[in-house]
FIDO-180581 format. One record per residue (C-alpha): residue in one letter; residue number from 1; x, y, z. Coordinates in steps of 0.25 Angstrom, whole numbers. Layout:
FIDO-180581
{pt "a"; NUM; {X; Y; Z}}
...
END
This chain:
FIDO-180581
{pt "x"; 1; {-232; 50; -65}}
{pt "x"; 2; {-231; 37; -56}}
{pt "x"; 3; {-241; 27; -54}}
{pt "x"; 4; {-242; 16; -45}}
{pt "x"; 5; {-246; 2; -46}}
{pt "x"; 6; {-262; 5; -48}}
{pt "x"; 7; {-258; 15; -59}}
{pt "x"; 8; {-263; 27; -48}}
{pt "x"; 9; {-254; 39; -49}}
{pt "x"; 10; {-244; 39; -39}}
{pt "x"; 11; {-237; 52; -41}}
{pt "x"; 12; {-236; 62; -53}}
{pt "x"; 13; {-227; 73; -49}}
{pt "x"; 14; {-222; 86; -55}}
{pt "x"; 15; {-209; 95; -54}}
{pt "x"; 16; {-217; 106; -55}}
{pt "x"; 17; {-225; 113; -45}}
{pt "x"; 18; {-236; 114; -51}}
{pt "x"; 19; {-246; 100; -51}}
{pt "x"; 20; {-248; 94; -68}}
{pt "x"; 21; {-261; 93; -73}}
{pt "x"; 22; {-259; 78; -73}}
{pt "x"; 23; {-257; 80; -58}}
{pt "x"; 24; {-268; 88; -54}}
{pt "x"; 25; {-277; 78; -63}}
{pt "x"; 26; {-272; 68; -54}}
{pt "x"; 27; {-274; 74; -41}}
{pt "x"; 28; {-288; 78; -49}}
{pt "x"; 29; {-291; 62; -47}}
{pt "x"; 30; {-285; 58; -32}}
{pt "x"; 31; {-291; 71; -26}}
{pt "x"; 32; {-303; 74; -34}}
{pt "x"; 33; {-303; 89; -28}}
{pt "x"; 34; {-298; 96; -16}}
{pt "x"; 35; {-291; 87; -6}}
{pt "x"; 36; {-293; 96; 7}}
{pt "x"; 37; {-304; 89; 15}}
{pt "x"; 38; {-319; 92; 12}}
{pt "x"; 39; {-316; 101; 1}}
{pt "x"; 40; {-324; 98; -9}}
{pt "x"; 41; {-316; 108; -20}}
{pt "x"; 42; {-317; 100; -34}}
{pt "x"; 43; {-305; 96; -43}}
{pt "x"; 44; {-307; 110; -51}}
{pt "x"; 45; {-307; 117; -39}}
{pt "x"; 46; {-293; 113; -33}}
{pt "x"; 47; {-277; 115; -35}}
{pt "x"; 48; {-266; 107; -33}}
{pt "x"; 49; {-258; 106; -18}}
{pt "x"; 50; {-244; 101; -16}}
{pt "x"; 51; {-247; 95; -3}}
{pt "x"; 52; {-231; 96; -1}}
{pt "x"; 53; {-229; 110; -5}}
{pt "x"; 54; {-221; 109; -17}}
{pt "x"; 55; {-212; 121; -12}}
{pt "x"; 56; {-210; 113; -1}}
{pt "x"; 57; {-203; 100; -9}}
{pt "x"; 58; {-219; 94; -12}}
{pt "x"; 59; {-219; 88; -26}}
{pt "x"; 60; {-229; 92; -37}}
{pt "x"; 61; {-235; 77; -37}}
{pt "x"; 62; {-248; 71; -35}}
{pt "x"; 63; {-245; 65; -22}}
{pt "x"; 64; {-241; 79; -17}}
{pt "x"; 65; {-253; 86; -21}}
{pt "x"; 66; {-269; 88; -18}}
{pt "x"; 67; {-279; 96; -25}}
{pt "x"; 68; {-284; 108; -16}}
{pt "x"; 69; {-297; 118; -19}}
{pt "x"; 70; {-291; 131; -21}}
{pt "x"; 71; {-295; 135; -5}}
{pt "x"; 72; {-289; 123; 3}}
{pt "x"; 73; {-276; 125; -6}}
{pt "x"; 74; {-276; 138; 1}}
{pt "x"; 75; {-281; 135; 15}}
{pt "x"; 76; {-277; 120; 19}}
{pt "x"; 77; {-263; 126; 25}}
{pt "x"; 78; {-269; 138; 32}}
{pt "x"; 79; {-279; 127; 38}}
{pt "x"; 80; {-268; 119; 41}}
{pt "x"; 81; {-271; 108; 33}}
{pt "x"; 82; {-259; 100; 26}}
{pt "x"; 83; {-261; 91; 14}}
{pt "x"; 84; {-255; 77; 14}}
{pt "x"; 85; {-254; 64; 5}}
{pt "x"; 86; {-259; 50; 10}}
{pt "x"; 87; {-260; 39; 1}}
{pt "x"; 88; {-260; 49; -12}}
{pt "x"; 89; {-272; 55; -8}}
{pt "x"; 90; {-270; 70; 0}}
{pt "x"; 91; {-275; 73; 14}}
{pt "x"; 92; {-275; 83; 22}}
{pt "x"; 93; {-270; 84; 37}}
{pt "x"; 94; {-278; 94; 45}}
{pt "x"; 95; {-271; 104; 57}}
{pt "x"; 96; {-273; 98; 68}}
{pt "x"; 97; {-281; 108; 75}}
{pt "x"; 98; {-293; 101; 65}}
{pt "x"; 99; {-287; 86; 68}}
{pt "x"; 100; {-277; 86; 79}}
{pt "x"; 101; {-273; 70; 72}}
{pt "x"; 102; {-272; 79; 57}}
{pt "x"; 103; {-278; 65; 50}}
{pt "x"; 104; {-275; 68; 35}}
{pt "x"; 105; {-290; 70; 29}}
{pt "x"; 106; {-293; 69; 15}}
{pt "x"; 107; {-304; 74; 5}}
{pt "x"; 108; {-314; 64; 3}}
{pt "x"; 109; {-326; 72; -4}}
{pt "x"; 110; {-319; 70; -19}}
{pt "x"; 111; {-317; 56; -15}}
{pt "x"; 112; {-327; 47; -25}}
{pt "x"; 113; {-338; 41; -23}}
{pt "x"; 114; {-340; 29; -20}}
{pt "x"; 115; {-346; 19; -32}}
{pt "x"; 116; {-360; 15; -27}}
{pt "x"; 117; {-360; 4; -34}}
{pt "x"; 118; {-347; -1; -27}}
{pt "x"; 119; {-353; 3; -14}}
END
């Protein structure tokens, strides 16, 4: 595991295809469910997704995966979605005949809520 300055996990990798339990706890707490936009799929519901495929090169670590609900893990390429990492946190690009600019798009409906007393 490596950790940067604020003690956040920056990367926790594998040489095994298959993701840790230490991983998926941590992709448990950065995505909070499935990552395709406006799923609502909660944690128990989802699998982990290389975002590079690990037969093509991409690395069993946390900054090359996403949790996905058992349908998007199985559709997003047939819909012609593609998965990306920004900033540690996993967008997804959509073809272009649903955004001709493909902005990357991320799932906000696990995101927290906001403290009312802070608001």
């Amino acid at each position: 595991a490596v950790f940067d300055r604020a003690r956040s996990i920056w990367g926790y990798s594998s040489i095994h295809r298959f993701f840790t339990q230490s991983q998926r706890l941590a992709m448990a707490a950065r995505d909070n469910g499935c990552t395709f936009p406006r799923c609502d799929a909660p944690i128990h519901q989802c699998q982990s997704h290389h975002i590079t495929d690990y037969a093509d090169g991409g690395p069993t670590a946390i900054d090359n995966d996403c949790l996905l609900c058992a349908f998007h893990h199985r559709e997003f390429t047939p819909m012609g979605w593609t998965a990306t990492m920004i900033h540690g946190t996993p967008p997804w690009i959509p073809p272009p005949w649903i955004d001709p600019d493909q902005t990357p798009r991320r799932n906000t409906i696990h995101d927290p809520a906001p403290d009312p007393v802070g608001v």
